[in-house]
N, C-alpha and C positions, 0 to 999 in steps of 0.2 A: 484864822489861826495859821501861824505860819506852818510849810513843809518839814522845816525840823523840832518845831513843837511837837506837833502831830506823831514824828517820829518815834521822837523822844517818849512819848508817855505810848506808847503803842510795845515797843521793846519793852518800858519797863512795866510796865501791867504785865506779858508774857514772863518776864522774868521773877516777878514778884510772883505772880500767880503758880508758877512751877516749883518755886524753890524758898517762898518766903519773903518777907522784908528785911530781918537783918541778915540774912546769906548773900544779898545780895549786894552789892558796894556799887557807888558812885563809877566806878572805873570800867565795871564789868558793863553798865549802863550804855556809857556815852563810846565804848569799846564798841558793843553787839549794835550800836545806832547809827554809829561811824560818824561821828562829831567829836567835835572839843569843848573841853570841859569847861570853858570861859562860854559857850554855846548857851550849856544846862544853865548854870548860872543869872547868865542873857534870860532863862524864863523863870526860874525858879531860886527860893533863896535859900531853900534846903534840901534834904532828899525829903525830910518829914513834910515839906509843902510838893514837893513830887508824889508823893504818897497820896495826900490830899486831893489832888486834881484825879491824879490815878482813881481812888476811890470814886471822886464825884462825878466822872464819866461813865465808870460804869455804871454806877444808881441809875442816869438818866436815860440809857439804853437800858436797862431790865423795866423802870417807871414806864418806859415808851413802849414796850414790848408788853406788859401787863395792861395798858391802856388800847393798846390793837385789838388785843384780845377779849376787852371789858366788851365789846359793842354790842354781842350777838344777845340780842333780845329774844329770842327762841328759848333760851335755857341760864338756869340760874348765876349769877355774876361770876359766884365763888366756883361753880363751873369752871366758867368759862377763864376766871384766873389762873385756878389749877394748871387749865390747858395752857396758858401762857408760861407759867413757872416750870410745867415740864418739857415744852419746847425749849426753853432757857435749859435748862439741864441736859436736854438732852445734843444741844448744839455747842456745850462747853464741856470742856472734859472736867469729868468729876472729881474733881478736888477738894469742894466744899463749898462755904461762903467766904468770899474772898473779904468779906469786911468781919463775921467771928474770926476767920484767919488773923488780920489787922488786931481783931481786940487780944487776940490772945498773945500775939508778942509786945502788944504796946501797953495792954491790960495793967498795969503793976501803978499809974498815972492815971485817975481818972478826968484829970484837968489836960492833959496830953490831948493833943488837936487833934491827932490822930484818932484816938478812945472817942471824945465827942463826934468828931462824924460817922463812925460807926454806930452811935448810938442814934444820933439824927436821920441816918438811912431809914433804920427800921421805926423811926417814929414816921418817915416820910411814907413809906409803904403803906403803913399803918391809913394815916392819913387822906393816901390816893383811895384806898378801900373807901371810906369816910367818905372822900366825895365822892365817889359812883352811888353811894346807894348810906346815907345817914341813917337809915333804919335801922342799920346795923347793929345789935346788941355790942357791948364791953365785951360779954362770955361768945359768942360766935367768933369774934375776930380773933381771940386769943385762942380756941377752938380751931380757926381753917391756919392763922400764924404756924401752932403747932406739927398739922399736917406740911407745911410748905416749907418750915425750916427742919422737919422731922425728916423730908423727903431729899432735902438737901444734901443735909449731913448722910443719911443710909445711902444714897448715891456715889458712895466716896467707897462705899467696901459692897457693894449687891450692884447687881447688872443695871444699870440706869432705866432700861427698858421695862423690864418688870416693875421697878421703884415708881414709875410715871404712869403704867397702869392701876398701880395700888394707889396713887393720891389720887386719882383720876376718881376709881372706884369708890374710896372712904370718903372724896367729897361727895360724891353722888348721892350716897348713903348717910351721911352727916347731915345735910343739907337738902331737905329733896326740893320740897319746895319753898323753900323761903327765899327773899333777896335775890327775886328776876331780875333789876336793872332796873 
């Protein structure tokens, strides 16, 4: 990837993620990136395909980061997720989910590319669960979902730190011992 791709979706993930997707304009972009706007274009053919990238980067750093943390065979998966989704939380400033963010300004189009990849995230999440450990019940995964988008969202108005020890603790206690790995 080139240096000012790279750039480029690095600025506007900080900026989308601070302030939104439609607050933020093409101008302010390729301004706070120090490029030209024949640049963006050179990678992208809209902002809603900037969005796109933007979003799909990030999935595959939080995927890769919940996959780090799948390993430990010592204690159970959903464990050991938890731990990965609250170092996620606790290394990003809490703002939320940056893809319900995305559903909720794009939400009004469910055929909108935008709305589908945020839906496709959390099917992928879903799925990465799936393959660690297929035992996995329908009602467990919609069970630890709920703690880990529930921990997300109260992380945005309660101390993250506390927020991280309470999924920590409710999986523990959810889950004690089922689905080691």
């Amino acid at each position: 990837m080139s240096s000012k791709k790279e750039m480029l979706l690095n600025v506007a993930e900080e900026l989308f993620y601070h302030h939104g997707f439609h607050s933020i304009g093409l101008k302010r972009i390729i301004t706070d990136a120090e490029i030209a706007i024949m640049t963006l274009y050179n990678h992208f053919d809209s902002k809603d395909h900037l969005i796109v990238e933007v979003l799909l980067r990030r999935e595959q750093r939080y995927l890769e980061q919940l996959r780090q943390y799948a390993d430990n065979k010592a204690q159970s998966l959903f464990l050991n997720l938890a731990e990965g989704h609250a170092r996620w939380l606790m290394e990003h400033e809490s703002r939320g989910c940056m893809f319900l963010r995305a559903k909720e300004e794009f939400g009004g189009d469910s055929e909108h590319m935008i709305v589908q990849t945020v839906h496709a995230h959390k099917k992928h999440v879903m799925t990465l669960i799936k393959k660690l450990d297929a035992s996995i019940t329908d009602r467990d995964m919609i069970r630890f979902f709920l703690l880990l988008e529930g921990s997300t969202a109260l992380a945005e108005t309660q101390d993250v730190g506390i927020v991280c020890r309470e999924l920590l603790d409710m999986t523990r206690n959810s889950f004690k011992s089922s689905h080691t790995g």
